[in-house]
N, C-alpha and C positions, 0 to 999 in steps of 0.2 A: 504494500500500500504506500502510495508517494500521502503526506501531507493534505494537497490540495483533495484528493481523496476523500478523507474523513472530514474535513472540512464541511467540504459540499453535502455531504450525508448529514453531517449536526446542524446543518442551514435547513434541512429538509422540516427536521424537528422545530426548528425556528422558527418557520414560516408559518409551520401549520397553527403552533400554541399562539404565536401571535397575531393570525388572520381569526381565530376564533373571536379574542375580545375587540379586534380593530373594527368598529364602525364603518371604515371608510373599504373595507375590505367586502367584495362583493362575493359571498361564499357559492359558487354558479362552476358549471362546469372546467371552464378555463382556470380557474383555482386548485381544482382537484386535479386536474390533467398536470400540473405546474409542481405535484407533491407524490400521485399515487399513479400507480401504472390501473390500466383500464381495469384488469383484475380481479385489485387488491379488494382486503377484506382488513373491518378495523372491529374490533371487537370491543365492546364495554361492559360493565357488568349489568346493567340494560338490555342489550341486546348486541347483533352485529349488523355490519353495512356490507352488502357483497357487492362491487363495479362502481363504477364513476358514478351511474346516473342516483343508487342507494345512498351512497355515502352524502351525495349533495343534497338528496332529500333531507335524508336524517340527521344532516348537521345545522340543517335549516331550521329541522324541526325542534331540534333539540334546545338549541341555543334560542328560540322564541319566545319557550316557556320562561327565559329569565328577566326582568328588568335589565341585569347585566351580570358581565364574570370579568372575574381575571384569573387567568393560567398563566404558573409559573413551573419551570423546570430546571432540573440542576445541570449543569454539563453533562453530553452526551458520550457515553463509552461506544466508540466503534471497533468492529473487528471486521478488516476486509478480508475474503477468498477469491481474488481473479475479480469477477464481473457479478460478484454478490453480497452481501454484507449482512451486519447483524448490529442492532442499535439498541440500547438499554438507557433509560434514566429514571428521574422520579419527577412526577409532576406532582403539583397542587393544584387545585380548582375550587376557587371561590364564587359560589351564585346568591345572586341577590334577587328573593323574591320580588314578584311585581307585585304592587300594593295591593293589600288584602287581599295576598294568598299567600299562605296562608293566611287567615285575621291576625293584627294585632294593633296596639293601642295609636289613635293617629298622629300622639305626637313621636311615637317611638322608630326607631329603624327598622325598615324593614327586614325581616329575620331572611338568615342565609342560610347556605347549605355547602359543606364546604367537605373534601373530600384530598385524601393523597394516596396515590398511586404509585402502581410500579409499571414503566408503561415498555413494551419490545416492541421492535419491528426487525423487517426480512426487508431487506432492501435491494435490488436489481438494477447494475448498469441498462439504460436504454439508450436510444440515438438521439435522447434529450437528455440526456444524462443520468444522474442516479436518482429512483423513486421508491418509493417505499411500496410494496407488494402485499404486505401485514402491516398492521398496526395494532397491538394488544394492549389493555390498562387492565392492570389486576389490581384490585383496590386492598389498600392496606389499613384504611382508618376513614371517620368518617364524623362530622360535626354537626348538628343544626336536625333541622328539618327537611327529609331527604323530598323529591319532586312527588312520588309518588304518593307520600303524609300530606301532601297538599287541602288547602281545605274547600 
């Protein structure tokens, strides 16, 4: 593995956690094409996304239910083989319910839901360069009121 290599693989990770909370970030095909190969599969403990066109629905869907988030993750360990790779770190994810939902008092904060993860991916050289093929979050802990307690 040269450098620029793993690099470009821990930018993949980059891109993704920080298009999730960027606003200005249009989460649509061309996004996903830009991170995951048509394939992939991202798994949550939720559910999974299988192809381009799942993943965009479900990131859609996903991230609607919040007023908003921020994900954070720690630097990413990569290990290349040739034209393949393997990617590990730990993310955080913090959501902020949208007002009353669940209920609570209206001068208070809206309660969150916050979670940290162990998150892998399989990542594959392509003639766009390297994308992620997997992407798994195994959850290791878990704060708040999760989406489904909703009220």
């Amino acid at each position: 593995m040269n450098d620029g290599d793993g690099l470009e693989i821990a930018s993949l990770l980059n891109r993704y956690i920080l298009g999730l909370d960027d606003e200005d970030v249009v989460l649509d095909e061309k996004w996903a094409c830009g991170i995951f190969t048509r394939d992939a599969v991202v798994t949550f403990p939720v559910g999974e996304s299988r192809g381009i066109e799942e993943i965009v629905q479900d990131h859609r869907r996903m991230l609607a239910a919040w007023e908003r988030t921020q994900h954070m993750h720690s630097p990413a360990d990569v290990v290349v083989a040739g034209d393949s790779a393997r990617l590990v770190a730990h993310v955080v994810a913090t959501h902020v319910h949208r007002t009353g939902s669940p209920p609570h008092a209206p001068t208070a904060d809206p309660p969150t839901f916050s979670a940290g993860t162990f998150v892998s991916a399989g990542v594959r050289r392509t003639a766009d360069g390297w994308r992620f093929t997997s992407l798994g979050f195994r959850l290791r802990w878990t704060r708040g009121t999760p989406p489904h307690a909703r009220g």
